[in-house]
C-alpha positions as CSV (number, residue, x, y, z in Angstrom):
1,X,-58.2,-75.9,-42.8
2,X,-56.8,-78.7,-44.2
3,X,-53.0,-79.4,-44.6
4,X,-52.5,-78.5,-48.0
5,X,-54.2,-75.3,-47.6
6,X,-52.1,-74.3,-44.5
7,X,-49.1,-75.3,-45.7
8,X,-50.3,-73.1,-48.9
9,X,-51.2,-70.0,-47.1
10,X,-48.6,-70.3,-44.6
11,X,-45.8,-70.5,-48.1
12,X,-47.2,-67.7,-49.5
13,X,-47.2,-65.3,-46.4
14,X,-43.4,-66.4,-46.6
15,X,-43.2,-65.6,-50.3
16,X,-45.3,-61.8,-49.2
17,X,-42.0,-61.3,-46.6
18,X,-39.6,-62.1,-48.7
19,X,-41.4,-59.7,-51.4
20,X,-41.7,-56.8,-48.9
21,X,-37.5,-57.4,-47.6
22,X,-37.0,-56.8,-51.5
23,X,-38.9,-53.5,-51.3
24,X,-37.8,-52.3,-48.8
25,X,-33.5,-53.3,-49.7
26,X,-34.0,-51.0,-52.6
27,X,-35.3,-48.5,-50.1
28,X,-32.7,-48.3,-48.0
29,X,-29.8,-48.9,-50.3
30,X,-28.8,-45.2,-49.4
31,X,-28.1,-46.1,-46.0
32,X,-24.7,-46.0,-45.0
33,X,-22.7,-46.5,-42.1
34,X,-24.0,-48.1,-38.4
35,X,-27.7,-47.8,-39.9
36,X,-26.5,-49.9,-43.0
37,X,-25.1,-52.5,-41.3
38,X,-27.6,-52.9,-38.5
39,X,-30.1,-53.2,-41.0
40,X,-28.1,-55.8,-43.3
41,X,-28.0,-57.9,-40.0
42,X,-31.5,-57.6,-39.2
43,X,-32.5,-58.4,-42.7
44,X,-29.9,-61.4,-42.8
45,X,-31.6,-62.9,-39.9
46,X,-34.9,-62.6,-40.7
47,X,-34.2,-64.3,-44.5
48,X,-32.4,-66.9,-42.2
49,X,-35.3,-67.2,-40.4
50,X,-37.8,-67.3,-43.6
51,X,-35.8,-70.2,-45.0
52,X,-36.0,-72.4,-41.8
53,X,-39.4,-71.9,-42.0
54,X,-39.8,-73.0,-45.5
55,X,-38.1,-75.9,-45.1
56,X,-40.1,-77.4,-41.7
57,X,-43.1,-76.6,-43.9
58,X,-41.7,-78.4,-46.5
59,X,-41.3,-81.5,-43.9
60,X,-44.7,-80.7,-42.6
61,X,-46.2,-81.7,-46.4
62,X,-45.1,-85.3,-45.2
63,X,-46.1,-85.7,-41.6
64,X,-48.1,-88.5,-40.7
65,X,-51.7,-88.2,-40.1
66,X,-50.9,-89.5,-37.0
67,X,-48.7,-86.3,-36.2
68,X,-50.7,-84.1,-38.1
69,X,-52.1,-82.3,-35.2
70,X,-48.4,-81.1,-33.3
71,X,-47.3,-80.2,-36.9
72,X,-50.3,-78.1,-37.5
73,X,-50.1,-76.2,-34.4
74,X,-46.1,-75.8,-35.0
75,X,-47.3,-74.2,-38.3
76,X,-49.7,-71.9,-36.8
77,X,-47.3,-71.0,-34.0
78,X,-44.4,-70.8,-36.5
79,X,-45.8,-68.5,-38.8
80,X,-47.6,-66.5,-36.0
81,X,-43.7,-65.7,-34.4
82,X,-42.3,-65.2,-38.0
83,X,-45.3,-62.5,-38.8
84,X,-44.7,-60.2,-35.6
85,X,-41.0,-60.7,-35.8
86,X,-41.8,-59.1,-39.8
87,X,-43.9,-56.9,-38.5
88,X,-41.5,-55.4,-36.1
89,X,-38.5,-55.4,-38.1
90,X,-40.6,-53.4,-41.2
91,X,-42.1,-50.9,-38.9
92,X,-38.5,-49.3,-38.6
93,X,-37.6,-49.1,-41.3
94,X,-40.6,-48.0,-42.9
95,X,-40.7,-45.0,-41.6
96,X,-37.4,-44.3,-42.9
């Protein structure tokens, strides 16, 4: 794959997150209490997390060709973390 077309996917898998976190806010917007605020946190750090990775991917658009290859894998590797960290956070509160 070349670097446009990761940096592409791995943008729009961030755009699908941010997407779902929206869902799923206007799901739990009934919570109250310990579960509200553990979830508030949660999501807080996840969007934190989301907008780091948007911006190294922005730098990554400009990496040389000679560091291509470390940025590539810190893509992969970043977006890899970022999808099972997702995962894990969604799957408890989808069943909510």
């Amino acid at each position: 794959m070349d670097r446009k077309s990761l940096i592409e996917e791995a943008k729009k898998q961030l755009n699908d997150f941010n997407s779902q976190l929206d869902d799923l806010e206007i799901k739990m917007k009934d919570f109250s209490g310990e579960a509200k605020k553990v979830y508030d946190e949660q999501a807080g750090e996840l969007r934190k997390l989301i907008g780091e990775a948007e911006k190294n991917f922005d730098k990554a658009k400009n990496a040389s060709e000679e560091t291509w290859g470390e940025v590539k894998d810190f893509v992969e590797f970043t977006g890899k973390a970022l999808r099972s960290s997702f995962n894990y956070f969604i799957s408890h509160y989808k069943k909510k």
